[in-house]
LOBA-751875 format. One record per residue (C-alpha): x, y, z. Coordinates in Angstrom, 2 decimals. Layout:
BEGIN
NODE       px       py       pz
NODE        X        Y        Z
...
//
This chain:
BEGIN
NODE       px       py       pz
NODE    -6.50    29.11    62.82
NODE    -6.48    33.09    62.39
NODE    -6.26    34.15    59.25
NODE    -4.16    37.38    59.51
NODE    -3.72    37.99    55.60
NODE    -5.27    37.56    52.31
NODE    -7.79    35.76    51.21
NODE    -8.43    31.68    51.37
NODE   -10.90    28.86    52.10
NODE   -11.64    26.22    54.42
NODE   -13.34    23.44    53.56
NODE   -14.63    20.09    56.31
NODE   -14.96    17.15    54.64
NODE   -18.53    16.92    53.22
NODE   -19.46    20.53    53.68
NODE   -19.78    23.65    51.89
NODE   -16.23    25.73    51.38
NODE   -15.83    28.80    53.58
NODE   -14.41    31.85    52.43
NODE   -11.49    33.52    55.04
NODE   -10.50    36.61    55.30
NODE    -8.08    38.95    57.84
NODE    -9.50    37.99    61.22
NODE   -11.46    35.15    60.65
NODE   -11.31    32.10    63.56
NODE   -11.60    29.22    62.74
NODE   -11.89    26.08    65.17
NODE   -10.74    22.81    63.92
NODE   -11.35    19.96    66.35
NODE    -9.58    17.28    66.38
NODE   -10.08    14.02    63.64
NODE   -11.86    16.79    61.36
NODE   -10.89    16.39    57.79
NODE   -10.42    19.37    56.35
NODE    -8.14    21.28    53.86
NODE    -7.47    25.46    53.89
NODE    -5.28    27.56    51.65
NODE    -5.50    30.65    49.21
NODE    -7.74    31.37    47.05
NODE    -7.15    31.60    43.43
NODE    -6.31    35.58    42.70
NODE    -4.99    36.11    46.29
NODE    -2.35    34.82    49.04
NODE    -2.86    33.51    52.01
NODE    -1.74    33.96    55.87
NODE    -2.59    32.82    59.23
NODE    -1.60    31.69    62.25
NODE    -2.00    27.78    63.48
NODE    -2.53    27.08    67.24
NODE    -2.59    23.77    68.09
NODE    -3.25    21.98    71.53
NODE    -1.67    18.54    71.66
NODE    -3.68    15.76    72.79
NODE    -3.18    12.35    74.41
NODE    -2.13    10.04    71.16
NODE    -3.26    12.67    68.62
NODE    -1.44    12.94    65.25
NODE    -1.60    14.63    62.23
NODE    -2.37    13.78    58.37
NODE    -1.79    14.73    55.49
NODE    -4.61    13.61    53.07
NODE    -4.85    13.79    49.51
NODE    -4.80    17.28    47.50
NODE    -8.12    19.20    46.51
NODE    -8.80    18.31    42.73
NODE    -8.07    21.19    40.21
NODE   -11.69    20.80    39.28
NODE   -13.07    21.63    42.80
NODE   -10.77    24.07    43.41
NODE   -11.08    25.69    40.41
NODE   -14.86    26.05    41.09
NODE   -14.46    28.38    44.12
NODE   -15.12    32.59    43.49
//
């Protein structure tokens, strides 16, 4: 993922959110739970590359809470 405007987080299951801004990388391998999108006082804009794999899939998990979302700067 490249972010390429704004400002948002990404966040792996079970780890500390990270804060994204324009230019930031990020590498997502594959059967990573994980969730990324804008931050509270700002929009959000990147680019997605993905690499299909033998059998891979994606899924869409449940929605960050208000609460921990609502906790982020």
């Amino acid at each position: 993922m490249l972010v390429t405007a704004g400002r948002g987080y990404y966040q792996e299951w079970g780890k500390p959110a990270r804060e994204l801004k324009p230019g930031d990388v990020v590498n997502i391998p594959a059967n990573v739970k994980h969730w990324h999108g804008a931050a509270k006082d700002s929009w959000f804009q990147h680019l997605a590359v993905e690499v299909a794999g033998e059998g891979g899939s994606n899924e869409w998990c449940e929605a960050i809470s208000d609460d921990d979302y609502n906790k982020l700067p």
